[in-house]
C-alpha positions as CSV (number, residue, x, y, z in Angstrom):
1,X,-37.7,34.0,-12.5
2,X,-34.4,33.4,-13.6
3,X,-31.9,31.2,-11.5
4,X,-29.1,32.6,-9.7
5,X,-25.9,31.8,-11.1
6,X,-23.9,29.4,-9.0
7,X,-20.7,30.5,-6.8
8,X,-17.6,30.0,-7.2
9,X,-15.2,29.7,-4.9
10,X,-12.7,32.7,-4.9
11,X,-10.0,30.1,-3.8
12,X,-10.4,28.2,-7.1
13,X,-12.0,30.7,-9.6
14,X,-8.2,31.7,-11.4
15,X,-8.1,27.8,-12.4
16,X,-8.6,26.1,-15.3
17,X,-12.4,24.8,-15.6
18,X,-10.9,21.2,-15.7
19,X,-9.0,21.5,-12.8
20,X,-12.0,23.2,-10.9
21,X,-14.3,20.4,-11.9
22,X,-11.4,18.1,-10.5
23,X,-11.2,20.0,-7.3
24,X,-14.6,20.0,-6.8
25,X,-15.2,16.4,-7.7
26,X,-12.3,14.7,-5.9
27,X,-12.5,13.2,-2.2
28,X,-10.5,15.9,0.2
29,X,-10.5,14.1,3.0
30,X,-8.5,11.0,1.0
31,X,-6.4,13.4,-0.8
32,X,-5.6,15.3,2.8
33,X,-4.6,11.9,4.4
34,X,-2.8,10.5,1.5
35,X,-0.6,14.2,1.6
36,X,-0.4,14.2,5.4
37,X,1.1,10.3,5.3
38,X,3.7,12.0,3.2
39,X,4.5,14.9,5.0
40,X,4.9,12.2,7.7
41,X,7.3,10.5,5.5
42,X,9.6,13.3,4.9
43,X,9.8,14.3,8.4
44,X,10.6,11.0,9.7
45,X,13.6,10.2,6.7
46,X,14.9,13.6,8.0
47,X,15.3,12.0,11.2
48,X,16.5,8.6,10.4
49,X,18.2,9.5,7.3
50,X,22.1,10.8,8.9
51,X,21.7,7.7,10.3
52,X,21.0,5.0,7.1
53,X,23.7,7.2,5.3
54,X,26.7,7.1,7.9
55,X,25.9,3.0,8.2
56,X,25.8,2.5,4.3
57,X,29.5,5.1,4.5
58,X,27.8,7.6,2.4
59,X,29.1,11.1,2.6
60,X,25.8,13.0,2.2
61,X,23.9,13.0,5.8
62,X,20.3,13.8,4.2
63,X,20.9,11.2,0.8
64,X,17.7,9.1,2.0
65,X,15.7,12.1,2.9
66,X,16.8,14.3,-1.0
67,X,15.9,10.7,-2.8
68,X,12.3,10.4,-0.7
69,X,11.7,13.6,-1.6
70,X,12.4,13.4,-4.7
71,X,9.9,10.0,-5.1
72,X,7.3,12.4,-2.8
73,X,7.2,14.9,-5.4
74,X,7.6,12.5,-8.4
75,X,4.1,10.4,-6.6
76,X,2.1,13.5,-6.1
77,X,2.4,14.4,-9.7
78,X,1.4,10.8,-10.5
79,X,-1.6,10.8,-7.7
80,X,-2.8,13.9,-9.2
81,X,-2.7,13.0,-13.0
82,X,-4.1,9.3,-11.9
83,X,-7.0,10.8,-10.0
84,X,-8.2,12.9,-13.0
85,X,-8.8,9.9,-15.3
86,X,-12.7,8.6,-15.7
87,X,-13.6,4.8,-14.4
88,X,-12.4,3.1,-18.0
89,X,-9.1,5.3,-18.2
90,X,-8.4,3.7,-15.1
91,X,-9.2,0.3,-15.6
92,X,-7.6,0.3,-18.4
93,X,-4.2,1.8,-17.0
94,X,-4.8,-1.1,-14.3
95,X,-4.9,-4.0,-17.1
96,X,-1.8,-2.5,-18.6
97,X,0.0,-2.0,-15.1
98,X,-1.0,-5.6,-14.1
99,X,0.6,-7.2,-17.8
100,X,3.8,-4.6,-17.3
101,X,4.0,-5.7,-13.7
102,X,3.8,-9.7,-15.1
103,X,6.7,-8.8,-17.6
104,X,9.1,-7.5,-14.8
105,X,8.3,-10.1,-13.0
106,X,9.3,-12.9,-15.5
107,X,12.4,-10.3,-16.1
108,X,13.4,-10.4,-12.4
109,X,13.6,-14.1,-12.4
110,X,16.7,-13.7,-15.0
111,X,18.6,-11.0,-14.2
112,X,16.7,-9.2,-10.6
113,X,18.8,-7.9,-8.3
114,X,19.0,-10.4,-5.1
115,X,19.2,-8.9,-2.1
116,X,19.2,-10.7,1.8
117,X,18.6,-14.3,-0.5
118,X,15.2,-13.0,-2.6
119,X,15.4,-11.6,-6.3
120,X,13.1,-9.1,-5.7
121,X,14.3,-6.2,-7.4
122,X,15.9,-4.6,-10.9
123,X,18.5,-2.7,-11.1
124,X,17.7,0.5,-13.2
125,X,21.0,2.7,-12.3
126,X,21.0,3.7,-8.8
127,X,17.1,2.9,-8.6
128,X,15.3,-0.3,-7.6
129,X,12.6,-1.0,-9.0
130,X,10.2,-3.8,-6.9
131,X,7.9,-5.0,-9.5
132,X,5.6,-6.7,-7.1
133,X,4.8,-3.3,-5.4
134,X,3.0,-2.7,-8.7
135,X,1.9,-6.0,-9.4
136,X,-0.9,-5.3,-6.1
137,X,-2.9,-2.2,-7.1
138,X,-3.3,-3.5,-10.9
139,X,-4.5,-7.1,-10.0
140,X,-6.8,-6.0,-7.8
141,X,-8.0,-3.4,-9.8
142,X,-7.9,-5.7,-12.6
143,X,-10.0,-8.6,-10.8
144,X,-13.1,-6.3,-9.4
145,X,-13.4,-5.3,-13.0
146,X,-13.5,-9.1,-14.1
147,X,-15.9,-9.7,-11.0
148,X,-18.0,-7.4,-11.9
149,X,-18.5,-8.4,-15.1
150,X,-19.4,-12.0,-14.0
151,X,-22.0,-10.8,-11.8
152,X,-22.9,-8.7,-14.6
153,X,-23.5,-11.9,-16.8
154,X,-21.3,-10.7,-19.3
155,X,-20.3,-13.7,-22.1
156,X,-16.8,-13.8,-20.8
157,X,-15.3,-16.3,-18.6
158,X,-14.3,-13.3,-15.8
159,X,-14.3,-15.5,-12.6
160,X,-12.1,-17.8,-14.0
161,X,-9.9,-15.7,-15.7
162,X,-9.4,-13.6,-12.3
163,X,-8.3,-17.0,-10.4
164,X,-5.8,-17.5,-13.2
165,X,-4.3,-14.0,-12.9
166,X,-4.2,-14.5,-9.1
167,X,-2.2,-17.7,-9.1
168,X,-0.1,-16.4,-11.5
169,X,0.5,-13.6,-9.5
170,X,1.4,-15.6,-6.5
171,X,3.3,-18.4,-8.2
172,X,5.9,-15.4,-9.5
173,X,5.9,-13.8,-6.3
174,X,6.3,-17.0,-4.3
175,X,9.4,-18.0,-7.2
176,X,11.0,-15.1,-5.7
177,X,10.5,-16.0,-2.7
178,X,8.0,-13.4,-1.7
179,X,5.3,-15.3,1.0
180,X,4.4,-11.9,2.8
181,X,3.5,-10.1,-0.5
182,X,1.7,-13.6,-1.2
183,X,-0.1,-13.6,1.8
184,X,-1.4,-9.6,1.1
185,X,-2.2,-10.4,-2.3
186,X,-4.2,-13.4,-1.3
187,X,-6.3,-11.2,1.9
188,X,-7.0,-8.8,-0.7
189,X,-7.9,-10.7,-3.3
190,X,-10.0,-12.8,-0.9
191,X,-11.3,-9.4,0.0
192,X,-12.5,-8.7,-3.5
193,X,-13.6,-11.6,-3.6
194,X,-16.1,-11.8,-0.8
195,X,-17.5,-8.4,-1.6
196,X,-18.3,-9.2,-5.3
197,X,-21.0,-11.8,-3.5
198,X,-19.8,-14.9,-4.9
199,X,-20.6,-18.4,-3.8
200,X,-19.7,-19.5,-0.1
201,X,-18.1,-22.5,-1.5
202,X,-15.5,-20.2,-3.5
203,X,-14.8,-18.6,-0.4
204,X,-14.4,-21.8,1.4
205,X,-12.0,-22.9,-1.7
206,X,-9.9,-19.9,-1.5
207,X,-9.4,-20.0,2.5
208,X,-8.0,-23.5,1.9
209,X,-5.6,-22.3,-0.6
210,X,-4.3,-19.9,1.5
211,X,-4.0,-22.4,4.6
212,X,-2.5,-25.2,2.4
213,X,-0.1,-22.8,0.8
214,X,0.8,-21.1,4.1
215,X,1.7,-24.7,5.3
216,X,3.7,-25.9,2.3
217,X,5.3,-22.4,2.5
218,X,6.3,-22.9,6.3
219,X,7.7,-26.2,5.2
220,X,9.5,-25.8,2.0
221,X,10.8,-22.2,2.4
222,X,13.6,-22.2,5.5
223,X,13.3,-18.6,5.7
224,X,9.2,-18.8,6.4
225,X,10.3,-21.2,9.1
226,X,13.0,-19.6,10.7
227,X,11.1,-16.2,11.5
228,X,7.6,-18.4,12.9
229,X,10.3,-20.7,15.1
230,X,11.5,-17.0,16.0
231,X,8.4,-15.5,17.0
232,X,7.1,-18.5,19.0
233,X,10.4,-19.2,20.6
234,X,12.3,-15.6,20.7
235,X,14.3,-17.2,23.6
236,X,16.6,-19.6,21.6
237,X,16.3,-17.1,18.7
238,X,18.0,-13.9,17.9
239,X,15.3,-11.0,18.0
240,X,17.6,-8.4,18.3
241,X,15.9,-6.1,15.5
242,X,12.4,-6.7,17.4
243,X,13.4,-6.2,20.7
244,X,14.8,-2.8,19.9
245,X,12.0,-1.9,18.1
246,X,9.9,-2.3,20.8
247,X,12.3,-1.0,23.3
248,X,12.1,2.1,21.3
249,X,8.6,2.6,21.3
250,X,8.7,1.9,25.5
251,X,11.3,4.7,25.5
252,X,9.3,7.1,23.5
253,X,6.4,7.2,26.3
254,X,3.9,10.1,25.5
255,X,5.6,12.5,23.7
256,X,9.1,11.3,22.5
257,X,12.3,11.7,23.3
258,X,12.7,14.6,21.2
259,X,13.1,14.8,16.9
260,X,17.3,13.5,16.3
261,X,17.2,11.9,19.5
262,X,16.3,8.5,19.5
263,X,18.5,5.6,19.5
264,X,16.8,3.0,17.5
265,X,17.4,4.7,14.1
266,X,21.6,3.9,15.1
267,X,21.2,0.6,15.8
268,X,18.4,-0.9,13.3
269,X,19.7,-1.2,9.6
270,X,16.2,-1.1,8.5
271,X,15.2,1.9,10.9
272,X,14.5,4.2,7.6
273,X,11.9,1.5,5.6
274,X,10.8,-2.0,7.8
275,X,11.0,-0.1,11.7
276,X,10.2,3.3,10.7
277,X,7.0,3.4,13.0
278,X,9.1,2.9,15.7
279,X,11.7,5.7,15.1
280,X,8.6,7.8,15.3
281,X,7.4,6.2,18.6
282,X,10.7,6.9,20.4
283,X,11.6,10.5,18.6
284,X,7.8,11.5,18.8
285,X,5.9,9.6,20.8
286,X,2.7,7.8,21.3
287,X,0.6,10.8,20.6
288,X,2.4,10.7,17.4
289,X,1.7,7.0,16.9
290,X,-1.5,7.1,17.3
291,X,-1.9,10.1,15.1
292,X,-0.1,7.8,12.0
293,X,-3.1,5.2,12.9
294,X,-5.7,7.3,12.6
295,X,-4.7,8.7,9.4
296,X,-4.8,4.9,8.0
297,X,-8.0,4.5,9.8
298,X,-9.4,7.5,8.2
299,X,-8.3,6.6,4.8
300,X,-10.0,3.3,5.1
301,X,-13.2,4.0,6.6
302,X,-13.5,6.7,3.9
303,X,-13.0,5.0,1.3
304,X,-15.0,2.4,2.3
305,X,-17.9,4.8,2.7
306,X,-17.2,6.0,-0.3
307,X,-17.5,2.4,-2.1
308,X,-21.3,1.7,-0.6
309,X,-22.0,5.1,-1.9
310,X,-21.2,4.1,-5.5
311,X,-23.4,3.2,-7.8
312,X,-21.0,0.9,-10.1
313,X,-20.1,-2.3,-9.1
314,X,-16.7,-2.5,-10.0
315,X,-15.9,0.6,-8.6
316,X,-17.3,-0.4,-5.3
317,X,-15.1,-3.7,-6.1
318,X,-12.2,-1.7,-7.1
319,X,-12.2,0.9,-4.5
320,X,-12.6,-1.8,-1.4
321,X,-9.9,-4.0,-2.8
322,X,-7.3,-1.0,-3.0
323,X,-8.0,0.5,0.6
324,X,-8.2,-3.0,2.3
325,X,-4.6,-3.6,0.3
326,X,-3.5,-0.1,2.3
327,X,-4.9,-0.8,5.5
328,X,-3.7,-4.9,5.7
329,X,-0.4,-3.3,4.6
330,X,0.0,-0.6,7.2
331,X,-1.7,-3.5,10.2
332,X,1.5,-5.7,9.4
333,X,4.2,-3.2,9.5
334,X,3.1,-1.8,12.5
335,X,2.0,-5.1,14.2
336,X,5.4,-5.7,13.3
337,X,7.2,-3.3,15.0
338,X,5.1,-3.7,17.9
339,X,6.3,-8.3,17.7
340,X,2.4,-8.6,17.0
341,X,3.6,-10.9,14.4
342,X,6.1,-12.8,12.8
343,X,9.0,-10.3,11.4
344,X,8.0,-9.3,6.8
345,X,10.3,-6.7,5.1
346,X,6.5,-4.5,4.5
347,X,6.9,-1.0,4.0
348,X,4.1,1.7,5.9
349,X,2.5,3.4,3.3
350,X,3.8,6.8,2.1
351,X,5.8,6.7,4.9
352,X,8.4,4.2,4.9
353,X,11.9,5.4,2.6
354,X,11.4,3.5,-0.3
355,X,11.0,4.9,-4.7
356,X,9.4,1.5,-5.6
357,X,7.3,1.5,-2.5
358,X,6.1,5.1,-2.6
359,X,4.9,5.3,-6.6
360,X,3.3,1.8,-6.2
361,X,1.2,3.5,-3.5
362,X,0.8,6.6,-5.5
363,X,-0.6,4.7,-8.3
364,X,-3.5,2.7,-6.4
365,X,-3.8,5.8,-4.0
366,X,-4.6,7.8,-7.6
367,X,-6.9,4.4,-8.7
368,X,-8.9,5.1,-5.4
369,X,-9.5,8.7,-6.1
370,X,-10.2,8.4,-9.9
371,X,-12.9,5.7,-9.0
372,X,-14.5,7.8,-6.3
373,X,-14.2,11.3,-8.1
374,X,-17.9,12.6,-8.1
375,X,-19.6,12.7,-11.5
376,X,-23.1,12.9,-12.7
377,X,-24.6,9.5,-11.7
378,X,-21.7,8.5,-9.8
379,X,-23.7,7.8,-6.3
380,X,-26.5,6.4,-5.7
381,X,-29.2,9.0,-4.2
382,X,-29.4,9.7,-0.4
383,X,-32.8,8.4,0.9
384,X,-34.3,10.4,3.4
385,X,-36.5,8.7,6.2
């Protein structure tokens, strides 16, 4: 008997054959979120974006909201094209995003662009690029690979060549000064880091890194200092930013003041990128709040499940890292907002206003997809009991 032919889907049947292998192969639910955090995006810089532009005295109302969605469209592109490559196209993109990343790094030492007392940025026309955005996704991409290869027993030094990477990483970002970039870097690379299954007494090692830097940083950097002294003592300190965050949010209540309504996005000059979550508390309220944190909560738990499904190492190393670096990153802006935590310029992923912010994202966002993209042999068989 012969078999049937199989069925395809008349939704996809007028595509290319490699774009309906792609379709078929990619993780939906991922790709749905990551499109639904930027449809969030562009809603929300419609809303705060009269505001940013009248502050700034720029003529055009909707300039933030034309340039995001102009990064949106510019990011999808990428996400797609990144998500199509196989495991060693994108490891290898990683290595060379991790020693571009390094090179703008040493570049921004010399001639960045300093902004609120941190050379952070270059200057590329009217676009500003963060290289450290970058510098996140490609190291940890970069590391699980040299992990895995340790634990592999490969003839190559991989352990100790990640460590090197990472506090070469940190040393630039901290020469910026960067600590809360520092600090993510480190959880995820921590992160990585436990997963791989290395020794306890790594683990042990790395934890005192980060407490002895974290101290050293709290002394030597006034900055550090000054926003901990704030946060534990917000009495004899000027919170103003916080506290209208958070009245904000109070004022949204269940279901918002109403979209162009709120108040915050007037009176915070970093309403559009840093307290974004809270112009969509007040304007949309907490239903809508709570609907941004379950899209994050989504992305990670699927892509975690996706990891323990894989059947490569680095992969599994890879894909952890990445979605731990977007769900640490979206747990500090919101927590945040919400005076959870000392104050950090940390963007929300996808949707925050920001070019550097939003292709960064797009690039480990496409890294997270690429590595989970189902191929022959790329999980491990179900077991049925």
């Amino acid at each position: 008997m012969n078999p049937q032919p199989t069925q395809t889907s008349p939704m996809i049947s007028w595509l290319p054959r490699a774009v309906t292998y792609w379709w078929r192969g990619v993780d939906r639910t991922l790709l749905f979120v990551i499109l639904a955090l930027i449809g969030i995006g562009l809603v929300l810089s419609l809303a705060a974006s009269p505001a940013a532009a009248d502050r700034l005295g720029i003529s055009d109302p909707f300039h933030f909201l034309y340039r995001q969605s102009l990064f949106a469209g510019i990011s999808v592109a990428a996400l797609l094209g990144i998500s199509a490559l196989g495991p060693k196209g994108a490891r290898r993109l990683a290595v060379i995003g991790l020693v571009g990343a390094l090179i703008l790094l040493v570049a921004t030492l010399f001639i960045g662009h300093e902004v609120k007392g941190a050379t952070r940025w270059l200057r590329i026309g009217s676009f500003s690029l963060q290289p450290s955005e970058f510098l996140k996704p490609a190291l940890i991409v970069t590391v699980a690979w040299l992990f895995a290869e340790t634990k592999r027993g490969a003839p190559i030094p991989g352990q100790t060549i990640a460590f090197g990477l990472y506090l070469l990483a940190v040393a630039m970002l901290m020469l910026q000064p960067d600590f809360g970039q520092s600090v993510l870097l480190t959880l995820c690379f921590g992160g990585v880091f436990f997963v791989s299954g290395m020794p306890w007494q790594w683990i042990g090692g790395l934890a005192g890194l980060t407490v002895g830097g974290s101290t050293l940083a709290y002394f030597s950097l006034p900055h550090v200092a000054d926003r901990v002294q704030r946060f534990i003592n917000p009495e004899n300190a000027d919170t103003y930013q916080i506290d209208r965050a958070t009245e904000a949010i109070a004022r949204g209540g269940i279901a918002g003041v109403g979209p162009g309504e709120g108040e915050v996005k007037d009176l915070l000059p970093d309403a559009h990128t840093d307290f974004i979550f809270s112009v969509a508390a007040e304007e949309f309220g907490l239903l809508a709040s709570l609907s941004i944190i379950g899209l994050f909560a989504i992305f990670v738990t699927r892509a975690w499940m996706q990891a323990m499904r894989l059947n490569d190492h680095f992969a599994q190393l890879a894909v952890a890292g990445l979605s731990l670096q977007f769900g640490l990153q979206a747990l500090v802006n919101i927590s945040v907002n919400l005076n959870l935590i000392p104050p950090k310029g940390m963007t929300l992923p996808f949707v925050s206003y920001g070019g550097s912010s939003m292709l960064a994202l797009a690039f480990g966002a496409g890294l997270i997809l690429a590595f989970t993209r189902r191929r022959p042999g790329t999980y491990m068989p179900r077991i049925d009991v």
